[in-house]
C-alpha angles and dihedrals in degrees: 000000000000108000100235081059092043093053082047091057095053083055093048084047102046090040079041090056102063095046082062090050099056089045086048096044107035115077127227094267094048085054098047090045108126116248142204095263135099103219119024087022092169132060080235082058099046098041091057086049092061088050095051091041093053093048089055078054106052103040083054089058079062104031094040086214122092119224119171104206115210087221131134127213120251092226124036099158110127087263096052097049098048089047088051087044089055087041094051093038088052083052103044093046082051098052093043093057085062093061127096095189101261102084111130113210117208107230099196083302103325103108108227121185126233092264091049097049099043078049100053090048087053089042092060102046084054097058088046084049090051095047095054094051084052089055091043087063098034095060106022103261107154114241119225118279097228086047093053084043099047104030083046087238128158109261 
């Protein structure tokens, strides 16, 4: 794997792994709570959007074009989720050992390079990951001790 996408990966892992820290931590009742949103108004919610969202994503790193399917997973139980999450990280470390760095990705017609497109896709997790801290907050769910510890973030 090229080093710049390599570099790209470690930031998917480390903002991926606190997406796995909240599904470990909070219980069943925390991520059903309803939340001040309109659409994925759970953490459940939220959680099986970035999978879906990140398998839009990595099929896109083989296919080159980018299709965002309006589909739902068949399991999102704890269990089910962390076990997609493993399923879509295997494949995305697997696709990204085949770039070079110059892969171009069609975005419904706007051309986006290799480094644009793996960044978009942390950069979404990463606003997931921000609004559930906000709703954690919001509505008294208790963050995770290692995330409050390691984001510097009030319990």
């Amino acid at each position: 794997m090229i080093i710049s996408l390599k570099g790209q990966l470690e930031d998917w892992k480390q903002t991926r792994s606190i997406t796995l820290e909240f599904l470990s931590e909070l219980n069943d009742s925390d991520l059903d709570k309803k939340l001040p949103r309109k659409k994925l108004n759970t953490i459940r919610q939220q959680i099986e959007e970035m999978a879906i969202i990140q398998s839009s994503f990595v099929d896109a790193i083989i296919t080159k074009v980018l299709n965002f399917e309006d589909t739902s997973l068949a399991d999102t139980s704890k269990n089910g989720l962390t076990q997609k999450f493993t399923q879509l990280d295997k494949k995305l470390e697997e696709s990204l050992e085949t770039c070079t760095g110059n892969e171009i990705i069609d975005w419904y017609g706007e051309e986006k390079n290799i480094h644009t497109h793996v960044s978009t896709m942390i950069g979404h997790e990463q606003m997931h990951i921000g609004q559930i801290i906000a709703f954690c907050y919001a509505t008294g769910i208790h963050i995770p001790d290692v995330l409050t510890e390691e984001m510097a973030l009030e319990g």
